[in-house]
N, C-alpha and C positions, 0 to 999 in steps of 0.2 A: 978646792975644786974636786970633784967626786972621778972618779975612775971611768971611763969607759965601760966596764965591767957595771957599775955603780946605775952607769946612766941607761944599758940595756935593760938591764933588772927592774929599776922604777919604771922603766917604759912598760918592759911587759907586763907589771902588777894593773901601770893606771888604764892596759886594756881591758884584763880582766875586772877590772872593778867599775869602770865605765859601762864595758858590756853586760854586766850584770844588775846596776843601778838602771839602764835604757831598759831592760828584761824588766823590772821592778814597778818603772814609773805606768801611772793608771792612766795615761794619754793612750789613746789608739789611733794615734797618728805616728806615733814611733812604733807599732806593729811591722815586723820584718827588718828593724832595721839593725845593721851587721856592724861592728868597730872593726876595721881592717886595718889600721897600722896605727901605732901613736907614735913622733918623734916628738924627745925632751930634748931641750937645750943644755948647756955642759951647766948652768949654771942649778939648774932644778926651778929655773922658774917661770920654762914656757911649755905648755906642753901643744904640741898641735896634733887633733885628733883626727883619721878618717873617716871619713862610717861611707856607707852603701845603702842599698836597699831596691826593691823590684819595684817596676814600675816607668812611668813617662815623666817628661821634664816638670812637668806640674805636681808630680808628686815629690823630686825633689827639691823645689823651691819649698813647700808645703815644711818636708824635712829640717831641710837646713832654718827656715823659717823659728820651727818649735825648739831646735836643740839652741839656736841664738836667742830664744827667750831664755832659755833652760840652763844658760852657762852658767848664771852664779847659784843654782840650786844646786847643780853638777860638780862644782868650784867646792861648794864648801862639802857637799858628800864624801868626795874624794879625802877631801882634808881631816874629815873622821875618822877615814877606812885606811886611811896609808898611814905611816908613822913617818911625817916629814916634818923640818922644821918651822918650813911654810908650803901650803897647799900652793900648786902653780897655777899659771893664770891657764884659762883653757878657752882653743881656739878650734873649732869644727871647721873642717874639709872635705867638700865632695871628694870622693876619691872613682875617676872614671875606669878604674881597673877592671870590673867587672863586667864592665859594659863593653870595653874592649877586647875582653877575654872571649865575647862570646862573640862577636864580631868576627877575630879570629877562627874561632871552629868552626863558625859558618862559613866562613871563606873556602879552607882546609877542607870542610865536607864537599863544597861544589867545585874542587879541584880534584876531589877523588870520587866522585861521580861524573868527571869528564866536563865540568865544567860548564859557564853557561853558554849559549851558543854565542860564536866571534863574531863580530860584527863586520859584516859586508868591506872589502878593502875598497879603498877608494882608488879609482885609477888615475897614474899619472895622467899632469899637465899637458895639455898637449901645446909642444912647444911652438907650432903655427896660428896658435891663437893669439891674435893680436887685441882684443879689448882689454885688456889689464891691462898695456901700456897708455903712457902721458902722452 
């Protein structure tokens, strides 16, 4: 069983080398798209990839769509380019960090512009109204 140490390492290589294979391929549907974390398993032989990219929810069904045709071309590239005893199986993952990320700074920016205007309170019940009861 390979090292912690072992298992960061092959992770960070099969980002760079994913990220540069997606850089590669002649699809322009994988235009803009980003590898943003790969987790490997202690064994070496799962890797689950994140990726990202701009755009609306059509464009990432669109994504994930290409890179799930794309796994065993991807599968065995990998398996060229790294020096493993066996290439791992590969599993693509939207990853919503980005999108959250920017969520947040909008949030953040209209809290430090004062925010947007509060909404109207609502005034107490008044407690002599009687049509809400049975």
């Amino acid at each position: 069983m390979p090292t912690p140490l072992r298992q960061k390492r092959v992770a960070d290589r099969l980002l760079q080398e994913v990220s540069q294979l997606l850089q590669e391929m002649k699809d322009p549907r994988l235009d803009l798209v980003t590898v943003t974390q790969v987790n490997i398993d202690r064994e070496l032989e799962y890797a689950n990839i994140f990726v990202s990219t701009v755009g609306d929810e059509a464009r990432r069904v669109e994504v994930m769509q290409v890179l799930g045709h794309a796994t065993g071309f991807v599968r065995r590239e990998v398996g060229k380019r790294v020096q493993l005893r066996r290439a791992p199986a590969i599993i693509f993952h939207w990853d919503p960090s980005p999108e959250k990320a920017e969520h947040i700074a909008h949030l953040l920016d209209e809290i430090k512009a004062g925010g947007p205007a509060p909404a109207a309170p609502t005034p107490p019940p008044d407690p002599h109204d009687d049509h809400d009861a049975l």
